[in-house]
C-alpha positions as CSV (number, residue, x, y, z in Angstrom):
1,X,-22.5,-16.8,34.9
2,X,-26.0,-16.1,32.6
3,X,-24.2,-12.6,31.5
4,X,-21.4,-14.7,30.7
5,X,-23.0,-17.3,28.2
6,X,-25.3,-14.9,26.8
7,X,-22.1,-12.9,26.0
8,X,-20.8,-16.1,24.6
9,X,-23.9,-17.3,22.6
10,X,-24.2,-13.7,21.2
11,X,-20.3,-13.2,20.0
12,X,-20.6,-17.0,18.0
13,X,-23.8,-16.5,16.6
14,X,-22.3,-12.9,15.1
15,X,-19.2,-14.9,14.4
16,X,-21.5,-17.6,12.4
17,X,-23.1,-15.0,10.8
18,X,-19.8,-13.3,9.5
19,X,-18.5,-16.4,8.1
20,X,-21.8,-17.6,6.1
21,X,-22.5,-14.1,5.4
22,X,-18.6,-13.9,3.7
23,X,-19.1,-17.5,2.0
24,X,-22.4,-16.0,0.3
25,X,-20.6,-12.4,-0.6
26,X,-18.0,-14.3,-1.9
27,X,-20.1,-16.8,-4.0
28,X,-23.0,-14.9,-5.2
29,X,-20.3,-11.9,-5.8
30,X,-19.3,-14.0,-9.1
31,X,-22.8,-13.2,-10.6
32,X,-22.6,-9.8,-11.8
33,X,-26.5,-8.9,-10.9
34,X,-24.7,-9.6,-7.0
35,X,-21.4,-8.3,-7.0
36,X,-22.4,-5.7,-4.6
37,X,-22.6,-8.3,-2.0
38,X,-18.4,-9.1,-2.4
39,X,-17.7,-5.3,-1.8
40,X,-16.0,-5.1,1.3
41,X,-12.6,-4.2,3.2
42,X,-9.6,-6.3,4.3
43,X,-7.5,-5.5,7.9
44,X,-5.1,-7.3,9.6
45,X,-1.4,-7.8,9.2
46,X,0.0,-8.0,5.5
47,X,3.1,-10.1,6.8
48,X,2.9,-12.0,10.0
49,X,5.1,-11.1,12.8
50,X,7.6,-13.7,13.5
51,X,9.4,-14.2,17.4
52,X,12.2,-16.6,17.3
53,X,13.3,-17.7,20.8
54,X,15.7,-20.1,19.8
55,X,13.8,-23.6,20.3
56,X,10.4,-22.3,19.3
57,X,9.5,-20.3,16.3
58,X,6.2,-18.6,16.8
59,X,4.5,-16.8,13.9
60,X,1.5,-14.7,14.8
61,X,-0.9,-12.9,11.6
62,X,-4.6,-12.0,11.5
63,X,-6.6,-10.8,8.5
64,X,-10.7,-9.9,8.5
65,X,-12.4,-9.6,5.0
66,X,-15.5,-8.0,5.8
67,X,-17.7,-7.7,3.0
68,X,-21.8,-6.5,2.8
69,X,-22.7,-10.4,3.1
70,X,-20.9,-10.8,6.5
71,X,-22.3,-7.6,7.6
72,X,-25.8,-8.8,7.1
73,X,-24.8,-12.1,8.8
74,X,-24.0,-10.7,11.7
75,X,-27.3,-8.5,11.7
76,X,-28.9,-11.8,11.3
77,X,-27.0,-13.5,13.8
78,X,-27.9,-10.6,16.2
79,X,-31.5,-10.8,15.6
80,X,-31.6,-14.5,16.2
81,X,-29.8,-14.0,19.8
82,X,-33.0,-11.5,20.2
83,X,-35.0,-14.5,19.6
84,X,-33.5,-16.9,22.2
């Protein structure tokens, strides 16, 4: 069960990382002295796939910006989980 939550505590502390890490890229990405920080890579599915099974309409789509911002994040997420 310990490997378990520290799996757990490690994959949402590189998730928070990604997503602050994304929000900074994104906002400091404006200024052009940081605009290095925005440069990333989308993946993920350009139109979601769609199952219709008569009385339920399901839609499934996934996209991941990673830019150099959410990169770091994560690295500091990861070094934070080597602190606990």
């Amino acid at each position: 069960m310990r490997d378990r939550k520290n799996a757990l505590n490690l994959f949402i502390l590189f998730l928070a990382g990604m997503v602050v890490g994304g929000f900074i890229g994104y906002y400091l990405g404006q200024n052009p002295l940081f605009e290095w920080l925005n440069y990333g890579k989308v993946f993920g599915l350009e139109e979601p796939l769609t199952l219709e099974l008569g009385i339920i309409h399901l839609v499934l789509g996934i996209t991941i910006n990673i830019n150099i911002a959410s990169i770091f994040g994560m690295v500091l997420g990861g070094l934070i989980y080597r602190q606990m």
